[in-house]
N, C-alpha and C positions, 0 to 999 in steps of 0.2 A: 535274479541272476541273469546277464546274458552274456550269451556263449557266442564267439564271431568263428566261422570259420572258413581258411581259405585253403584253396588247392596247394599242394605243396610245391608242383611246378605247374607257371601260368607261360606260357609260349605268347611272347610280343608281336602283334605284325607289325610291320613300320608301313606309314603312309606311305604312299610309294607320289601321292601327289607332290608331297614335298619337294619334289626331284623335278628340275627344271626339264620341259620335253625334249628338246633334244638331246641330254644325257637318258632321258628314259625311254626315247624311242632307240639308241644305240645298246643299251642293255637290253631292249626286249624283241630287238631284232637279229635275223639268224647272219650269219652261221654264231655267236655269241649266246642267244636264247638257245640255242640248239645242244648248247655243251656247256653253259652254266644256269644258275639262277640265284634271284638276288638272297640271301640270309639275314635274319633274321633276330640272329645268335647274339648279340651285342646291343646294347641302346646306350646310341644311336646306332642305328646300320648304317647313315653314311656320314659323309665327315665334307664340309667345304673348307678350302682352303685357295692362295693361290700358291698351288706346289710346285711351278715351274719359274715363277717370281717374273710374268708377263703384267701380270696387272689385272688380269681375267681370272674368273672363280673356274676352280677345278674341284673335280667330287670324288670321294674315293668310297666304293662299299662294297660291304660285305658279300662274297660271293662263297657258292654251294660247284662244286662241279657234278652235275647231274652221274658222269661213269665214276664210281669210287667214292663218293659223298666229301673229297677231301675242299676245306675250306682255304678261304684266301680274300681278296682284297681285287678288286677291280677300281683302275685310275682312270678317270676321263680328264683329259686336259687339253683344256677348249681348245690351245693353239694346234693341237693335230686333229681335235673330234675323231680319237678313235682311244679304247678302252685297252690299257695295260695291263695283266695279268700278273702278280705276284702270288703263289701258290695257287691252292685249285688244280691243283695235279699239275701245275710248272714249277721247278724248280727254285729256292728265291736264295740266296746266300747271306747266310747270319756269320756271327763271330766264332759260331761253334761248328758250322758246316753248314750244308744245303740243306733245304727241307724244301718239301711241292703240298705239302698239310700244314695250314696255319692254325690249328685246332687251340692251339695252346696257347695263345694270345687271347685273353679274356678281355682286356681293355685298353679304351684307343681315344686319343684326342689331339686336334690342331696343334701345334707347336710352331709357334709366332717366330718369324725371321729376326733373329738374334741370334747375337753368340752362341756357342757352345761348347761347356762346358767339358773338358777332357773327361774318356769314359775310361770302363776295367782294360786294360790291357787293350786298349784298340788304335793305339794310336794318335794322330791330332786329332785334334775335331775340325768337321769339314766347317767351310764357311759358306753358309745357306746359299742359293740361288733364289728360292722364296720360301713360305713354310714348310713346315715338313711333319709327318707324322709322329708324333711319340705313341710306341705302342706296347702293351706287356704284359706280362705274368701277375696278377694281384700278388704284392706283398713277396716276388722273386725279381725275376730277371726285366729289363725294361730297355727300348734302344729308339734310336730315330731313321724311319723312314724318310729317305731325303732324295731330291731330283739334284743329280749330279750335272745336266747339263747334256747325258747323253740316257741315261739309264736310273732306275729308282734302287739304289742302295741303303744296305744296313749301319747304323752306327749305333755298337754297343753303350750302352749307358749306365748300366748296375747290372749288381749280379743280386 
């Protein structure tokens, strides 16, 4: 007889080399390190994309905000080199209202510049500038993080 046995919860770190340097020297320098850090909660923790549809790879991960523990999403997009904050104790506006805790997003992946499909009650669908996030609730609610051009917005997708 053999018996295998594993921990019920294993806690992932993510390579953090993976992470091109100057995205990882901008996350691990202050004032940014000083009021976030990177999570781990997700695999993958970061996500490449070009999310501003420049042509250049842009990285979006997991962030922890060190006051309040409240999670969220940090954007580096090479054309500014400087890190956007969606929750993590900021504010980020969904279909249902604001939230500054992104806790409740268990999963998350590139969504390729293409059309998009009309979602629940939201409206048109925007039409990309470059990829965008699709992110969500397993088996609930699901929408796309997208760079409007000025700002990173929600677009509802399912409920």
């Amino acid at each position: 007889m053999v018996v295998l046995c594993f921990p019920s919860s294993v806690a992932q770190e993510g390579d953090l080399d993976n992470l091109p340097d100057p995205v990882l020297m901008d996350f691990g320098a202050a004032p940014f390190a000083k009021t976030y850090s990177i999570s781990h909660r997700i695999n993958p923790f970061y996500l490449r994309g070009d999310f501003d549809g420049d042509g250049k790879a842009d990285y979006a991960v997991l962030i922890v905000a060190k006051k309040g523990g409240a999670n969220g999403i940090g954007i580096w997009l090479s054309s500014q080199k400087r890190i956007l904050v969606l929750g993590a104790g900021q504010l980020f506006k969904f279909a249902s209202g604001q939230f500054a805790d992104l806790d409740f997003l268990n999963e998350w992946q590139v969504y390729g510049k293409r059309s998009v499909e009309p979602g629940v009650e939201a409206g048109p669908p925007p039409k990309l500038i470059g990829e965008a996030i699709l992110a969500g609730k397993k088996e609930s609610a699901s929408g796309l993080i997208y760079w409007n051009g000025k700002k990173f917005v929600w677009y509802q997708q399912g409920d």
